[in-house]
KEBA-389686 format. One line per 4 residues: number of its first residue (from 1); their letters; for each residue x, y, z of C-alpha. Coordinates in nm, 3 decimals, always signed. Layout:
BEGIN
NUM	A	X/Y/Z  ...;
//
This chain:
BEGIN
1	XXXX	-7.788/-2.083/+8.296  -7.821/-2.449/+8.145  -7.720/-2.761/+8.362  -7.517/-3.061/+8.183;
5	XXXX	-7.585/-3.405/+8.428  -7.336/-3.657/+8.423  -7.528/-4.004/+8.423  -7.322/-4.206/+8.171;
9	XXXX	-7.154/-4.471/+8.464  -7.230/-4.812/+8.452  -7.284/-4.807/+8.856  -7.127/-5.112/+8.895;
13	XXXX	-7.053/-5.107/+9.246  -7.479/-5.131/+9.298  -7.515/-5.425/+9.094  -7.677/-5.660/+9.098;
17	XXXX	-7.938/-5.349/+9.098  -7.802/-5.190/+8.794  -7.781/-5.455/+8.593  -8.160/-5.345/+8.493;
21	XXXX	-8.169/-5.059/+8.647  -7.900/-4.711/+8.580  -7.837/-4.612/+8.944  -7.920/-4.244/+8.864;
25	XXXX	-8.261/-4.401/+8.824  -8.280/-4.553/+9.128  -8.510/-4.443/+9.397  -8.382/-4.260/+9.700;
29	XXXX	-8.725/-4.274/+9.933  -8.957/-4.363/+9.626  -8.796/-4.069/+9.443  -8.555/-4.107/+9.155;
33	XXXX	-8.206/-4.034/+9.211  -8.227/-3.797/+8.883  -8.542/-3.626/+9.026  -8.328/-3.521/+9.323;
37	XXXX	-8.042/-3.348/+9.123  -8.245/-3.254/+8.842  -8.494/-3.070/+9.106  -8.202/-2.937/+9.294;
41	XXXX	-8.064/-2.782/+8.986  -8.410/-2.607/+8.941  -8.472/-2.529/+9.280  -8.192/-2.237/+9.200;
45	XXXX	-8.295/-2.147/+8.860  -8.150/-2.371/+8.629  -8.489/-2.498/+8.398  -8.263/-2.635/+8.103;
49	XXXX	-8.096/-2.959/+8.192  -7.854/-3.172/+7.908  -7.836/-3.565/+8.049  -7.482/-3.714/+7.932;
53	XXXX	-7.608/-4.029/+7.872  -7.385/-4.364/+7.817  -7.535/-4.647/+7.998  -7.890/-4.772/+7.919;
57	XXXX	-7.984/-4.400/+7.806  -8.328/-4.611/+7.726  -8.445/-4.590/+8.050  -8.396/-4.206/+8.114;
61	XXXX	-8.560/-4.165/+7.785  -8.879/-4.407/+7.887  -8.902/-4.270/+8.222  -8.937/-3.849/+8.083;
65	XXXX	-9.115/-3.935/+7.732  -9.207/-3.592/+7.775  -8.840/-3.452/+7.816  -8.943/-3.285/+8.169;
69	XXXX	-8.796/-3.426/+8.513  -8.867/-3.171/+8.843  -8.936/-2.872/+8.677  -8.682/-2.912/+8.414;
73	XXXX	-8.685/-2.964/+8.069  -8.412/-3.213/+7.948  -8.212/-3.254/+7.659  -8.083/-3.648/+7.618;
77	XXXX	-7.742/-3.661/+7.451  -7.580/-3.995/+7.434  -7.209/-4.083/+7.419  -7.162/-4.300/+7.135;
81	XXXX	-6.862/-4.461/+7.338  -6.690/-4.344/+7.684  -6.561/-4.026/+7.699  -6.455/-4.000/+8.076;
85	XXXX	-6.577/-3.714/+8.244  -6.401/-3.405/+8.051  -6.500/-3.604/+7.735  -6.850/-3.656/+7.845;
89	XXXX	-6.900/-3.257/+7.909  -6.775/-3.126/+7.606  -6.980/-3.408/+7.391  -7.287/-3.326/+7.564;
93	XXXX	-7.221/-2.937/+7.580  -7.111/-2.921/+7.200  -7.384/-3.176/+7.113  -7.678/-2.944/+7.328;
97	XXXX	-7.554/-2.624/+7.158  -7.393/-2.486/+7.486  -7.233/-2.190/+7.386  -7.263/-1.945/+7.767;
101	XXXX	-7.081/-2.045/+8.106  -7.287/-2.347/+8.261  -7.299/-2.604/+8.467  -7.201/-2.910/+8.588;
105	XXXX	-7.355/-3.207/+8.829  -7.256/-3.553/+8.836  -7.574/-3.727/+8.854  -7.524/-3.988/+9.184;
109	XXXX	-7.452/-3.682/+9.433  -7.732/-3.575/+9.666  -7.614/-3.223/+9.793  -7.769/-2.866/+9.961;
113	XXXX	-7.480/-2.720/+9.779  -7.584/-2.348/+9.715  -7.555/-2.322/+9.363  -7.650/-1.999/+9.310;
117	XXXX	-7.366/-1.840/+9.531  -7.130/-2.058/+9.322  -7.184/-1.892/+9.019  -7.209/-1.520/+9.186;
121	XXXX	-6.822/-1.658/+9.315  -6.762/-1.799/+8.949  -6.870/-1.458/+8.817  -6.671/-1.252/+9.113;
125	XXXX	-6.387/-1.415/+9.077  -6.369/-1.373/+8.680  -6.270/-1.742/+8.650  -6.275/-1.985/+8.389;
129	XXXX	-6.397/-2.283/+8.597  -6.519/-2.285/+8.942  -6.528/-2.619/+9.134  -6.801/-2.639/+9.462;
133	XXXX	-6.587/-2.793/+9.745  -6.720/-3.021/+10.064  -6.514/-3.140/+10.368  -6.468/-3.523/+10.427;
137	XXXX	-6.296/-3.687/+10.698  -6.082/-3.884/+10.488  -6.014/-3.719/+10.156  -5.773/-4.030/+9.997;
141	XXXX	-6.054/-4.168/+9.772  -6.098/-3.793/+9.654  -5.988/-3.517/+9.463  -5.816/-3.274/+9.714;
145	XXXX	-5.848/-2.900/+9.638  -5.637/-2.670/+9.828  -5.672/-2.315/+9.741  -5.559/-1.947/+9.802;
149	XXXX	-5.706/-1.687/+10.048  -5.875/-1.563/+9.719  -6.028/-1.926/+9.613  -5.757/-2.004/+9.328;
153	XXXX	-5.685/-2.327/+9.315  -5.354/-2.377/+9.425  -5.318/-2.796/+9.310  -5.579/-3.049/+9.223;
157	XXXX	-5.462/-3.354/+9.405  -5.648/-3.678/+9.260  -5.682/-3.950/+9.525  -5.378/-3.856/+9.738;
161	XXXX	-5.206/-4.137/+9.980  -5.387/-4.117/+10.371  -5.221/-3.903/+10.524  -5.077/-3.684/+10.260;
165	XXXX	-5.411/-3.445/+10.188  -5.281/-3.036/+10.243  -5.704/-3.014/+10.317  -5.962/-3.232/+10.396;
169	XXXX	-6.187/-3.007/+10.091  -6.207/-3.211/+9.775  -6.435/-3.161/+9.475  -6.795/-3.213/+9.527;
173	XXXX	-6.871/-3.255/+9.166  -7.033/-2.935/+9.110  -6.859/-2.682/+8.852  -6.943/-2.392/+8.690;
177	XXXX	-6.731/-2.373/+8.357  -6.757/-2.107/+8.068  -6.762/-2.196/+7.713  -6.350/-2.162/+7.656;
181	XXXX	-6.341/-2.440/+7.892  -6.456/-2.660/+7.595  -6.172/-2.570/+7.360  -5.926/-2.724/+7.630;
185	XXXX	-6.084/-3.071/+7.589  -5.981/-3.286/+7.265  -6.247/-3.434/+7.094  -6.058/-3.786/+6.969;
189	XXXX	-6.017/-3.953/+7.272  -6.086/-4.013/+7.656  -6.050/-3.743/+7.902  -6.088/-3.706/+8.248;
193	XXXX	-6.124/-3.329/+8.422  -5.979/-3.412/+8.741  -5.592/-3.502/+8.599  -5.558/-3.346/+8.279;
197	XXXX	-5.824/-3.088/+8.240  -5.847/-2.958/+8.595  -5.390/-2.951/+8.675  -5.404/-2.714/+8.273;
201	XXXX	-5.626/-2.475/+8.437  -5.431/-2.449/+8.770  -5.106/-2.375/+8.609  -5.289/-2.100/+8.398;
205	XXXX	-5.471/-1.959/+8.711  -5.798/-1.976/+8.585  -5.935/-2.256/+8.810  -6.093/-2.154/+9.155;
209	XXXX	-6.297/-2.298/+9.400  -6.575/-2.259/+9.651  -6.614/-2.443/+9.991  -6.936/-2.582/+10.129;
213	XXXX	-7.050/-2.688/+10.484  -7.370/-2.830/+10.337  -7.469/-3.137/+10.286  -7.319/-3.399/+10.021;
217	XXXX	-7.320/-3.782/+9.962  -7.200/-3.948/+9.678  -7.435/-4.261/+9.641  -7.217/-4.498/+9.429;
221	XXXX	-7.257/-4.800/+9.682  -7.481/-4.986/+9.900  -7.357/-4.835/+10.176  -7.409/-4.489/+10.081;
225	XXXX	-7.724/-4.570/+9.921  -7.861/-4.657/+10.247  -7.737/-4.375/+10.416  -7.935/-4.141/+10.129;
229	XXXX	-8.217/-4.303/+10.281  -8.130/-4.301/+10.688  -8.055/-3.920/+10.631  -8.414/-3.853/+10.495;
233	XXXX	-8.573/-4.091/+10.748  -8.375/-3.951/+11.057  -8.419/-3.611/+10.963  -8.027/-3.501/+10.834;
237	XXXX	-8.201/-3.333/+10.577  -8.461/-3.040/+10.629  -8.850/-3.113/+10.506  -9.051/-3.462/+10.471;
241	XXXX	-8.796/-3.785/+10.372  -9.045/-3.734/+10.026  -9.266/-3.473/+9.820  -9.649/-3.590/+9.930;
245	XXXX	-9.474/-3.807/+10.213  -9.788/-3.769/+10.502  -9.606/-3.809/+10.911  -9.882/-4.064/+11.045;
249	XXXX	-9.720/-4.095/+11.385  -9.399/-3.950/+11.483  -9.141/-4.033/+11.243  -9.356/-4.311/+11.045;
253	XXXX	-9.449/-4.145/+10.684  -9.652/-4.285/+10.426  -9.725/-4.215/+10.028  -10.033/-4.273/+9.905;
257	XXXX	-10.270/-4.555/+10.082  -10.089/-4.834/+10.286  -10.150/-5.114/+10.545  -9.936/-5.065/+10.860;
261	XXXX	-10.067/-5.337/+11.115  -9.678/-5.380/+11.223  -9.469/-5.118/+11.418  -9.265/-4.866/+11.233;
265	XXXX	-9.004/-4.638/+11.382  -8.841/-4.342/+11.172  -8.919/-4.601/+10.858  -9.173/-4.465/+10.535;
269	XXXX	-9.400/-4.707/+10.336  -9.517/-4.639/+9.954  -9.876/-4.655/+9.826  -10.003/-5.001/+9.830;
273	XXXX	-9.703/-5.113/+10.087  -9.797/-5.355/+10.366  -9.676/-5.444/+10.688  -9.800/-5.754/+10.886;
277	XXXX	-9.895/-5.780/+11.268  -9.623/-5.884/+11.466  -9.362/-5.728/+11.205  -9.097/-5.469/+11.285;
281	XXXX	-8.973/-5.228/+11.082  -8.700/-4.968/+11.170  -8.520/-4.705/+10.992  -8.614/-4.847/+10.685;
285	XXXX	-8.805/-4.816/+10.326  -9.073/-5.031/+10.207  -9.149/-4.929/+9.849  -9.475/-4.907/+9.645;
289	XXXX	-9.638/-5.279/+9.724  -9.342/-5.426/+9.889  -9.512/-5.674/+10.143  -9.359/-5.731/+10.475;
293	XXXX	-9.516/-6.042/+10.639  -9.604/-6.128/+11.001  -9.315/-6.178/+11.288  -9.086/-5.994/+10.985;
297	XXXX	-8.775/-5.758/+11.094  -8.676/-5.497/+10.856  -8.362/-5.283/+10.975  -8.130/-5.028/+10.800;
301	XXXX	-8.273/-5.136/+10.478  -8.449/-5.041/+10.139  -8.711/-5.237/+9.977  -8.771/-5.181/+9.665;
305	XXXX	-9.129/-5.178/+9.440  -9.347/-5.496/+9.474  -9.042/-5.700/+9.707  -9.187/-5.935/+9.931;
309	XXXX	-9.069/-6.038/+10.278  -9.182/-6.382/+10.427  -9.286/-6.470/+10.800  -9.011/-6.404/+11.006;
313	XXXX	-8.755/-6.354/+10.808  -8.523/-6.056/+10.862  -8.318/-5.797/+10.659  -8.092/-5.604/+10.814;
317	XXXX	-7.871/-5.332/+10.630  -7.951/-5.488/+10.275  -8.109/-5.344/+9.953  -8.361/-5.542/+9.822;
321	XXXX	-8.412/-5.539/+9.496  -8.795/-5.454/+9.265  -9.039/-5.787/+9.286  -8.722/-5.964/+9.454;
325	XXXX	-8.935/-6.235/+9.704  -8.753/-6.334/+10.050  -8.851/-6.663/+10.158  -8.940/-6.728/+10.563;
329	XXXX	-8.741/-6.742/+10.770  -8.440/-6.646/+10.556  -8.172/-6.402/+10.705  -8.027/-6.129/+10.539;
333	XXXX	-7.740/-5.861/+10.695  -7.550/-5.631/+10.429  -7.699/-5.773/+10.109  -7.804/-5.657/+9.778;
337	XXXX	-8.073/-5.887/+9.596  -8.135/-5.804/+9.221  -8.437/-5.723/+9.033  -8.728/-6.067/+9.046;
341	XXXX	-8.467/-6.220/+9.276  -8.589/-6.539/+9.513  -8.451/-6.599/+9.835  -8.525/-6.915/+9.965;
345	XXXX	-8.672/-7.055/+10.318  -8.449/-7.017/+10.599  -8.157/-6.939/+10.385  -7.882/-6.713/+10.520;
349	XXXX	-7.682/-6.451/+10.354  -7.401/-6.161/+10.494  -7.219/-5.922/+10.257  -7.365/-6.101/+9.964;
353	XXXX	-7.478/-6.002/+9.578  -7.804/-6.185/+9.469  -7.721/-6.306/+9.236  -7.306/-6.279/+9.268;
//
């Protein structure tokens, strides 16, 4: 079965990081967010992978010259304007000679989702679409799915009012659609699966569903981002936080060669990272040559490839960005710092976009 990944977004709720840099192509512990899904995908058979792409498609393309990502080969198919989700699919389907049931992924979710009993359900059930479900404690920024005792899907309930939600189960972002699905879409304009596409297929009672205890993130913000990380780091997710990550003390992990003079709890540094004596580093990232200096605090947060921490200065529950340079002394809580960004001496910044 092919695989069609949705990586088209702008990801503007990570900039300033994707203003270089399609979040789909972002590292999640030194591994590319499109490494994770595409490897995910292949871990359950699926070796043929069509990237929808919209929004600097030239970096995908750079980063795979050889069109192979985690065991996959890829096909790159690029929008020649937005086509919203249901748009996107049937371009890149149509364009990637899709012509068999397949499936689906939006490319910033980080899941266990078992794909392969998904399609034996799709298959079972004799659907026309099947959409993997996950539980959330507060399903208003979702699509709520209730279904039937069978898995129909009774209503597909986009973004309902707090409060409202018949189930907490909403779509994961994970279908499995055959071929007639295509026909459904127009090809002359926008549209979106979850309220046009999606609501057709309910009232015909093609559309069922499959729920899912395992786990699922949707990384679209800083918040989340970080939490991809803490959930590799802490151990939320089975195996090392990293393929070739080495444990060299409990919880510390490294890639490749680096200098760790500081301390480091349940934290991972990259080939050529470096951490200075007196420096603390906790639950956190340092990428390949990020420098933390001497009497440094690094907490809750992500440093990116070649960023640079001065003495003493501390970052707390912020994303800094690739060759970004901190100054000393500067302090940093729930921050995002761009690409070659430079923080000055001593200067202080909460809840802040560098630059805004």
């Amino acid at each position: 079965m092919r695989g069609v990944v949705l990586v088209g977004g702008e990801g503007t709720r990570l900039r300033p990081l994707t203003y270089t840099t399609p979040k789909q192509m972002l590292p999640v512990v030194e591994i590319p967010m499109i490494e994770r899904v595409v490897g995910h995908l292949a871990d359950h058979g699926v070796t043929d992978v069509v990237l929808s792409l919209g929004y600097r498609p030239d970096v995908f393309i750079e980063g795979y010259p050889d069109g192979r990502c985690a065991g996959a080969s890829l096909t790159y198919v690029v929008e020649p304007e937005p086509l919203d989700t249901a748009g996107a699919i049937r371009f890149a389907a149509t364009e990637a000679g899709i012509r068999d049931a397949f499936l689906v992924f939006n490319g910033d979710v980080l899941t266990d989702l078992d794909i392969t009993a998904l399609v034996e359900f799709h298959h079972a059930r004799g659907a026309e679409a099947t959409i993997g479900l996950t539980p959330v404690p507060d399903p208003s920024a979702f699509g709520v799915v209730p279904t039937d005792e069978k898995g129909r899907v009774d209503a597909f309930i986009e973004k309902p009012a707090p409060g409202t939600a018949p189930t907490n189960m909403i779509n994961a972002g994970t279908y499995v659609l055959e071929a007639s699905v295509l026909a459904r879409i127009p090809a002359d304009r926008r549209v979106n699966i979850e309220r046009e596409t999606f609501p057709a297929m309910v009232a015909d009672g093609t559309l069922y569903a499959l729920a899912s205890e395992g786990y699922w993130l949707d990384v679209g913000t800083p918040e989340r981002y970080l939490t991809a990380s803490r959930d590799l780091l802490e151990g939320a997710r089975p195996g090392s936080p990293a393929p070739g990550a080495r444990e060299v003390a409990a919880g510390v992990w490294t890639i490749g060669a680096a200098t760790l003079d500081g301390s480091l709890v349940r934290s991972l540094a990259a080939d050529g990272a470096r951490v200075a004596q007196g420096a603390t580093v906790d639950t956190s990232v340092i990428g390949r040559e990020g420098v933390v200096g001497p009497a440094a605090v690094v907490r809750g947060s992500v440093l990116l490839a070649g960023a640079w921490l001065g003495e003493g200065a501390e970052v707390v529950a912020s994303i800094i960005g690739p060759g970004a340079r901190i100054g000393a002394g500067a302090r940093l809580r729930d921050t995002v710092v761009g690409a070659g960004v430079v923080v000055g001496p001593a200067e202080r910044h909460e809840g802040a976009r560098l630059p805004a």
